[in-house]
N, CA, C and O atoms as a printed pandas DataFrame, in Angstrom:
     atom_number atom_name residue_name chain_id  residue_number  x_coord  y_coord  z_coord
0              1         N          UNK        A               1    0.820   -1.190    0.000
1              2        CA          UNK        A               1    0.000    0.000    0.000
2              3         C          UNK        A               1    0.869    1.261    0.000
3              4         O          UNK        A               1    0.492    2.356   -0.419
4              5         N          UNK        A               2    1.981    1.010    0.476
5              6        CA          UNK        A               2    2.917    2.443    0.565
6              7         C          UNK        A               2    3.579    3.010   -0.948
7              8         O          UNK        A               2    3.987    4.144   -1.203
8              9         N          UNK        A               3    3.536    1.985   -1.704
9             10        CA          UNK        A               3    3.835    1.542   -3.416
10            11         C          UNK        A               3    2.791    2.929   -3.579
11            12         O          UNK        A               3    3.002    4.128   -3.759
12            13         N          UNK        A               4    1.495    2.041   -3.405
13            14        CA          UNK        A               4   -0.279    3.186   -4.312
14            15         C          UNK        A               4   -0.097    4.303   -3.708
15            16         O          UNK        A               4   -0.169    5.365   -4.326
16            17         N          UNK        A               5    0.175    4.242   -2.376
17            18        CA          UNK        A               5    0.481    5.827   -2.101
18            19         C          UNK        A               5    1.315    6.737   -2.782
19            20         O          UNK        A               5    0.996    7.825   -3.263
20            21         N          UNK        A               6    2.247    6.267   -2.776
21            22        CA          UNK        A               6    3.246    7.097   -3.531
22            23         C          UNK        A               6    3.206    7.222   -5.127
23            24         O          UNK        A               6    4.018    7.941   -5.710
24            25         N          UNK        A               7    2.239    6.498   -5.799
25            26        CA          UNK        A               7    2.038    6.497   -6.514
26            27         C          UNK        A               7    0.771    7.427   -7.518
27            28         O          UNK        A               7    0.656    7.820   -8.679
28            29         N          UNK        A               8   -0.183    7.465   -5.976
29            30        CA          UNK        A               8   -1.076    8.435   -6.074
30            31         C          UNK        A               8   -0.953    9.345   -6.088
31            32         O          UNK        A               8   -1.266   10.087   -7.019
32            33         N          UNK        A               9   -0.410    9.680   -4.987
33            34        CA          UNK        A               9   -0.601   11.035   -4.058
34            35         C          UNK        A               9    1.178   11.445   -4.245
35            36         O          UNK        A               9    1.715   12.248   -3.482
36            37         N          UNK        A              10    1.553   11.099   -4.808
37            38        CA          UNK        A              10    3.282   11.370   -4.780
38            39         C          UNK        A              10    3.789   11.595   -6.375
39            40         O          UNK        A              10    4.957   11.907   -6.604
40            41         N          UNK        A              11    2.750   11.398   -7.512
41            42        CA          UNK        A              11    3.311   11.562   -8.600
42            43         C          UNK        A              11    4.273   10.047   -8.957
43            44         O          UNK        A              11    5.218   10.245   -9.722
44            45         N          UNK        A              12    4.111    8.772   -8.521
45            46        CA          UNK        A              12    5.237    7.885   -8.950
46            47         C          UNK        A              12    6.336    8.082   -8.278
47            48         O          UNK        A              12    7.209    7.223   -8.405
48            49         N          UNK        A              13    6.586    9.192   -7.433
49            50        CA          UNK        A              13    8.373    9.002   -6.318
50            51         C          UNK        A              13    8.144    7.897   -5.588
51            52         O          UNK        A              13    7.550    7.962   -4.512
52            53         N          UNK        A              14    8.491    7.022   -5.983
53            54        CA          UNK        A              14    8.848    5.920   -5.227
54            55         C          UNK        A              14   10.061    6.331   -4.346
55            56         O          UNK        A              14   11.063    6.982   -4.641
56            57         N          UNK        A              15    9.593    5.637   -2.930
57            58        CA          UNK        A              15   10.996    5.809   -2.525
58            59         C          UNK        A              15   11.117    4.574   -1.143
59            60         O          UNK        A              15   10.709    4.773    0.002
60            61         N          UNK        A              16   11.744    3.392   -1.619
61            62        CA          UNK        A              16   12.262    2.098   -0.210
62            63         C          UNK        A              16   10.846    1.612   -0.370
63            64         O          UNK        A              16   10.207    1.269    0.625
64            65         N          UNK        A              17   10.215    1.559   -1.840
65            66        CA          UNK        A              17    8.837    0.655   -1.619
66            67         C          UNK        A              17    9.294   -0.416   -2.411
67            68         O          UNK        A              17    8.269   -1.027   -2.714
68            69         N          UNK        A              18   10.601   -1.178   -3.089
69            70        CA          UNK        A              18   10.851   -1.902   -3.811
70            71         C          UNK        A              18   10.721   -3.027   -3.145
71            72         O          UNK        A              18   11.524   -2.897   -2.221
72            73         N          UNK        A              19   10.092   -4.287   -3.011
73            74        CA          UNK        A              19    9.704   -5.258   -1.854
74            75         C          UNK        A              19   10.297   -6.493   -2.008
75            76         O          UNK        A              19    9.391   -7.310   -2.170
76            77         N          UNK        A              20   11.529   -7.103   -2.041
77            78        CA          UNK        A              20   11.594   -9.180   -2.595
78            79         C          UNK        A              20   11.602   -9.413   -1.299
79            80         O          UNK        A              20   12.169   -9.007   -0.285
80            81         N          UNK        A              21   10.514  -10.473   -1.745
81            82        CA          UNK        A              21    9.818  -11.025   -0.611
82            83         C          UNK        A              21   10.681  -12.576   -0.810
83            84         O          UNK        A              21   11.320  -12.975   -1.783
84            85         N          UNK        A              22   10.387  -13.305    0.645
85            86        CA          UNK        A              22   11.114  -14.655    0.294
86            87         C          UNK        A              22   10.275  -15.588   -0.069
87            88         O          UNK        A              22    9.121  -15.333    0.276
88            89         N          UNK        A              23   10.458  -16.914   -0.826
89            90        CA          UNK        A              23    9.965  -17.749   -1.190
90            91         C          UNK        A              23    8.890  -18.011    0.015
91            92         O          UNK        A              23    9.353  -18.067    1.154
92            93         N          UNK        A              24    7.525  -18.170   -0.164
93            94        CA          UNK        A              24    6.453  -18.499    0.864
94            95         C          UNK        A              24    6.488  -19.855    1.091
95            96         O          UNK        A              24    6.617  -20.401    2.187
96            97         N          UNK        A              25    6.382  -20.320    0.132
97            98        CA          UNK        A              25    6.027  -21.928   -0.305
98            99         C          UNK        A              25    6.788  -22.772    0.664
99           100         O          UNK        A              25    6.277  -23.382    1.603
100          101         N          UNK        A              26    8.131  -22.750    0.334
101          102        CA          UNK        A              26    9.100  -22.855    0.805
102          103         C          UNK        A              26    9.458  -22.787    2.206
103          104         O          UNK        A              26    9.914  -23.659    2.946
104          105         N          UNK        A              27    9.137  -21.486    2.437
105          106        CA          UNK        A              27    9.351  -21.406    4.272
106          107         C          UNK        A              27    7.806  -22.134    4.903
107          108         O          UNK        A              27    7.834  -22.903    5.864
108          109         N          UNK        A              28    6.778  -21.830    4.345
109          110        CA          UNK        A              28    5.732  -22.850    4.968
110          111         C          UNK        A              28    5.741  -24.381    4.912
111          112         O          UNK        A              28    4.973  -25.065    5.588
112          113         N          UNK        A              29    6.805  -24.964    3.928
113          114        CA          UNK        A              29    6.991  -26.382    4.081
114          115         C          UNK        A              29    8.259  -26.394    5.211
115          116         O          UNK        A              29    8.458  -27.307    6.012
116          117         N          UNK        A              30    8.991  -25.272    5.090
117          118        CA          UNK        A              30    9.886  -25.695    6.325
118          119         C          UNK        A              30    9.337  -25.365    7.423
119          120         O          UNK        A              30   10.121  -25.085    8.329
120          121         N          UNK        A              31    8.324  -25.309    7.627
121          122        CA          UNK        A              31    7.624  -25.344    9.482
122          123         C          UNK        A              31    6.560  -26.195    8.959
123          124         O          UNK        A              31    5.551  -25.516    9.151
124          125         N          UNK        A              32    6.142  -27.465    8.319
125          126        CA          UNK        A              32    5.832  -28.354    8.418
126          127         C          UNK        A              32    4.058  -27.691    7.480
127          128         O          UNK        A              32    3.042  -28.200    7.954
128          129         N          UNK        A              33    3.893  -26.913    6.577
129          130        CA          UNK        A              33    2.352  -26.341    6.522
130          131         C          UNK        A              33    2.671  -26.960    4.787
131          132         O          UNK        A              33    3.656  -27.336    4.151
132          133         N          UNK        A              34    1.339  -26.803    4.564
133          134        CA          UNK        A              34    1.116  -26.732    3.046
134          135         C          UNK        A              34    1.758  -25.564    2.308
135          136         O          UNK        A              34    1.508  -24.558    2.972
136          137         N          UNK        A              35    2.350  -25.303    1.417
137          138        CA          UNK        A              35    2.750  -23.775    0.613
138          139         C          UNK        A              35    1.559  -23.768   -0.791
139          140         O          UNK        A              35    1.229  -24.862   -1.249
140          141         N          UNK        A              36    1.108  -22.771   -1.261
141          142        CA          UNK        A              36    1.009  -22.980   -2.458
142          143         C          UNK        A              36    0.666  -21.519   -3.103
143          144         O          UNK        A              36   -0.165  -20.725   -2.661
144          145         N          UNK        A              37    1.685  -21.310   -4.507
145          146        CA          UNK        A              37    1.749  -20.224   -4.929
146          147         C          UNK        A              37    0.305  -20.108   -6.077
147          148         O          UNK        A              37   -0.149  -21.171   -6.501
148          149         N          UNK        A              38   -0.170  -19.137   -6.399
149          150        CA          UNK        A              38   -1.383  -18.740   -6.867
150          151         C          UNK        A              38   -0.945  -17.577   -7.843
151          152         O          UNK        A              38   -0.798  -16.397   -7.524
152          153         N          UNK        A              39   -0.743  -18.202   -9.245
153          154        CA          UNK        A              39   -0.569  -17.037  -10.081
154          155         C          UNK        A              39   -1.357  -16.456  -11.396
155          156         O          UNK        A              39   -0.939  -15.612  -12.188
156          157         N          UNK        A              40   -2.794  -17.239  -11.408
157          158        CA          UNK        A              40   -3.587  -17.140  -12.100
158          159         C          UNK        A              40   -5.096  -17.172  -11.521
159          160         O          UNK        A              40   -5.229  -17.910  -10.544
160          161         N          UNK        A              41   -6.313  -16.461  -11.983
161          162        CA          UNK        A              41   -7.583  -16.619  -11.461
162          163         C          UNK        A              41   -7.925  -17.968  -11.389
163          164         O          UNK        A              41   -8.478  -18.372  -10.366
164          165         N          UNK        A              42   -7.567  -19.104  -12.759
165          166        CA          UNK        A              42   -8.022  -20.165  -12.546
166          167         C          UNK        A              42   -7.550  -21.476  -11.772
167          168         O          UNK        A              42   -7.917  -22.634  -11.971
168          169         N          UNK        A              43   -6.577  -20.955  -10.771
169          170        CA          UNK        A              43   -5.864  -21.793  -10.046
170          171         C          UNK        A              43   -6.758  -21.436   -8.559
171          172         O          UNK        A              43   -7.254  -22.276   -7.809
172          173         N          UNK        A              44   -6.777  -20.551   -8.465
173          174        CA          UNK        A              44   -7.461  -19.788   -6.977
174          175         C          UNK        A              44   -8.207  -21.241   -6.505
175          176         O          UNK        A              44   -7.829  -21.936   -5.562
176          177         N          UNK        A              45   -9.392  -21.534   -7.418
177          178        CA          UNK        A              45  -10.635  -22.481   -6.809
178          179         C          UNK        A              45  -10.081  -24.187   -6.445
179          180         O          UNK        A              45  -10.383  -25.027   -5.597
180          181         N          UNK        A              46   -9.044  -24.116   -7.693
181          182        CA          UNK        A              46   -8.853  -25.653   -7.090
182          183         C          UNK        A              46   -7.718  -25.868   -5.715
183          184         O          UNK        A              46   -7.685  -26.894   -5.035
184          185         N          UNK        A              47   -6.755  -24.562   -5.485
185          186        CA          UNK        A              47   -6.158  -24.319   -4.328
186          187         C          UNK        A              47   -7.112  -24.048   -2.736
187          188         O          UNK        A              47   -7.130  -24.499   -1.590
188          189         N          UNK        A              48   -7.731  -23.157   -3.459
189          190        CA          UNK        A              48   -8.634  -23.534   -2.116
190          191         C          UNK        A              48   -9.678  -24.722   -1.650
191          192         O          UNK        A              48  -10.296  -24.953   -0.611
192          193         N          UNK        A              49   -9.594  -25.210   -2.632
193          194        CA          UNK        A              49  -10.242  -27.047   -2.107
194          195         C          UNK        A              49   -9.116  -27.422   -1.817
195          196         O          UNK        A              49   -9.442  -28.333   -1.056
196          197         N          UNK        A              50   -7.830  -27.443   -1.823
197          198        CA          UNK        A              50   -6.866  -28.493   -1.801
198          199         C          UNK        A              50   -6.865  -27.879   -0.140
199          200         O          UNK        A              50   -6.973  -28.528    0.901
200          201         N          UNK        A              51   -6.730  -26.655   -0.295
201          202        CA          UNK        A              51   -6.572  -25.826    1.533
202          203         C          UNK        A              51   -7.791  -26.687    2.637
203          204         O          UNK        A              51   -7.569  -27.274    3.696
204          205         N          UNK        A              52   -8.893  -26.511    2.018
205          206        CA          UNK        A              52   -9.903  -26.946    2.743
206          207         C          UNK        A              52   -9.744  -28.380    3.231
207          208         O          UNK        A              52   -9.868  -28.730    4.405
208          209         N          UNK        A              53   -9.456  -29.172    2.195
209          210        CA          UNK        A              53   -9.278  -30.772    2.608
210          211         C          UNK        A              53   -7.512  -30.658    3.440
211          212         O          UNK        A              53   -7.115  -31.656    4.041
212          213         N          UNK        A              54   -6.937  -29.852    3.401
213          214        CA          UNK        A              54   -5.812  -30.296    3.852
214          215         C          UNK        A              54   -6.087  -30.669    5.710
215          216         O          UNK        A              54   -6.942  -30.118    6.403
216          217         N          UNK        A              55   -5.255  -31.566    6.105
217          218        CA          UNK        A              55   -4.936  -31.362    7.649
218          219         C          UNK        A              55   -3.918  -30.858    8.269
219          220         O          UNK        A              55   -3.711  -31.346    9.380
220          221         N          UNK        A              56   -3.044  -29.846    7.840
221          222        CA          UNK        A              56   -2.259  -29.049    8.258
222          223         C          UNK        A              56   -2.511  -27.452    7.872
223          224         O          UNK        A              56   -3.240  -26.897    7.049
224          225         N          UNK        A              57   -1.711  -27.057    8.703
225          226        CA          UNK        A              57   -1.894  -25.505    8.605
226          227         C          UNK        A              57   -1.406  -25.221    6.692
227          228         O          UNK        A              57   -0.403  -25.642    6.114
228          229         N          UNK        A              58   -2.630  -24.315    6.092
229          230        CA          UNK        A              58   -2.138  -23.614    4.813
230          231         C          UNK        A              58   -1.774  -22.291    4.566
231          232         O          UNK        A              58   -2.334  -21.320    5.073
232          233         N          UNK        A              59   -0.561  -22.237    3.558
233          234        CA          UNK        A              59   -0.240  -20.674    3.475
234          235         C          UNK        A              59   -0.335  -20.621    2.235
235          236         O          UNK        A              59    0.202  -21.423    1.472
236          237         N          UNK        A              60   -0.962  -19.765    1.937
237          238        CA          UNK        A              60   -1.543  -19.430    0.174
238          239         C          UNK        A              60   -1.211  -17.839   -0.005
239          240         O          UNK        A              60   -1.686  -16.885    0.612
240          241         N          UNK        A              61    0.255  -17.880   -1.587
241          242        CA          UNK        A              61    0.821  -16.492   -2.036
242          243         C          UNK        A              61    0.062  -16.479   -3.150
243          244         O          UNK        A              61   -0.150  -17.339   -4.004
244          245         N          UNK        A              62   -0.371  -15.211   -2.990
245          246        CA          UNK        A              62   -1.145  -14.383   -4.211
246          247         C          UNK        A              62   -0.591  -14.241   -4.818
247          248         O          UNK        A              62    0.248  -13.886   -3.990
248          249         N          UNK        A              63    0.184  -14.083   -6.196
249          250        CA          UNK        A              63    1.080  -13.295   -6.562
250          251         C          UNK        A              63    0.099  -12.355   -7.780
251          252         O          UNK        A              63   -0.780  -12.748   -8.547
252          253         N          UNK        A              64    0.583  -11.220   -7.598
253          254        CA          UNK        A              64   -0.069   -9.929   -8.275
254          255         C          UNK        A              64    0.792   -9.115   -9.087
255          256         O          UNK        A              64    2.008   -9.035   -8.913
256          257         N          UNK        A              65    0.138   -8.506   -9.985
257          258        CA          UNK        A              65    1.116   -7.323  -11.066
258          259         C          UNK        A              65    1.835   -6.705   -9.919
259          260         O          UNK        A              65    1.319   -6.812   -8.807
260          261         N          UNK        A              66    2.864   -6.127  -10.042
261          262        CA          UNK        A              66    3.726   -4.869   -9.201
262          263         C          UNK        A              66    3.050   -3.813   -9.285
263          264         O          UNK        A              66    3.451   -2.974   -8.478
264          265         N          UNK        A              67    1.902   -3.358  -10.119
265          266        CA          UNK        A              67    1.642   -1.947  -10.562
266          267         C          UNK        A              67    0.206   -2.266   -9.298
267          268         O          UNK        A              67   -0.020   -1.353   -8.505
268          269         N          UNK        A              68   -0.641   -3.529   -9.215
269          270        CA          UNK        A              68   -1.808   -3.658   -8.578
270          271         C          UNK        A              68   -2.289   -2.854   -7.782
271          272         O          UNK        A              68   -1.736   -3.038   -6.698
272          273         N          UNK        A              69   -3.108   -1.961   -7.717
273          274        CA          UNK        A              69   -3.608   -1.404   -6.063
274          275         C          UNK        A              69   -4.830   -1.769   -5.341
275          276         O          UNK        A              69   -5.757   -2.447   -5.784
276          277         N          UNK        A              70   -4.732   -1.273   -4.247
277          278        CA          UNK        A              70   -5.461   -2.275   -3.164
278          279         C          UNK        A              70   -7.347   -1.171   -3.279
279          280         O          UNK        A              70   -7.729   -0.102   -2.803
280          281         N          UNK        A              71   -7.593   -1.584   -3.624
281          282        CA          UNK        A              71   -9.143   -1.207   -3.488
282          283         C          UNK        A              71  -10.102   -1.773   -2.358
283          284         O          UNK        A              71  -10.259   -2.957   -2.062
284          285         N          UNK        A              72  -10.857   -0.381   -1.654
285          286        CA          UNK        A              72  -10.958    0.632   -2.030
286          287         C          UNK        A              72   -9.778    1.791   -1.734
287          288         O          UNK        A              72   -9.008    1.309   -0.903
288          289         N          UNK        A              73   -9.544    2.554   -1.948
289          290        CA          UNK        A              73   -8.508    3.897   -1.613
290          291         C          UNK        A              73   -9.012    4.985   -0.857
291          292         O          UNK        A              73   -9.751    5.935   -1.115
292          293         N          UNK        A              74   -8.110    4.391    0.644
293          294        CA          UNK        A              74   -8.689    5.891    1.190
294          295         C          UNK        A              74   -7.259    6.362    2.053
295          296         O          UNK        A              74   -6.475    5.918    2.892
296          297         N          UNK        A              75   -7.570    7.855    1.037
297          298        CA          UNK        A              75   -6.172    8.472    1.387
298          299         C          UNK        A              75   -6.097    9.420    2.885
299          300         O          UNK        A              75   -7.025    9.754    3.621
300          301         N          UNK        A              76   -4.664    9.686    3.000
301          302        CA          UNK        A              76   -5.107    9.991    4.184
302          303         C          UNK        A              76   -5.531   11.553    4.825
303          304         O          UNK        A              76   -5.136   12.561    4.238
304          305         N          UNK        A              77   -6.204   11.633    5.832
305          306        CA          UNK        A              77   -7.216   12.541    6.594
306          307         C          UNK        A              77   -6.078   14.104    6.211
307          308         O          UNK        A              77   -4.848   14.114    6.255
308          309         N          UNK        A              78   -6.872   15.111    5.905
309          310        CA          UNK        A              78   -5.999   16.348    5.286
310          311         C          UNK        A              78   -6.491   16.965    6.218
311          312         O          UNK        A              78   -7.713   16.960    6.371
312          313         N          UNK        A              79   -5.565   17.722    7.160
313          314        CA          UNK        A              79   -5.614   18.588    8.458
314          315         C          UNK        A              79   -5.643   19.916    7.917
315          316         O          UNK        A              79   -5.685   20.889    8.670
């Protein structure tokens, strides 16, 4: 969200919003959970049945455009 901000309300100055995140999948199989990455709409439905039937804890990564913003937008309170 600090990305859309600055993007909004800042003209595009980005500034320390560049984000690599670590492998999810990965660190949720190393503490014993399901991982599963999600990079299309038509994967969503059969991941979340696989979540539902699972018996361990699930961690499910969205992965999204870089440009994405979070809807709805509410900017902040102008004093």
């Amino acid at each position: 969200m600090v990305r859309q901000w600055q993007e909004m309300l800042y003209n595009r100055r980005y500034s320390h919003s560049e984000l690599a995140n670590p492998d999810f999948v990965k660190l949720a199989e190393a503490y014993g959970a399901e991982g599963y990455r999600i990079t299309k709409k038509d994967e969503v439905a059969p991941v979340l049945q696989a979540a539902i039937q699972s018996r361990k804890p699930v961690l499910m990564d969205f992965v999204i455009e870089r440009e994405e913003n979070v809807l709805p937008f509410v900017p902040p309170a102008r004093r």
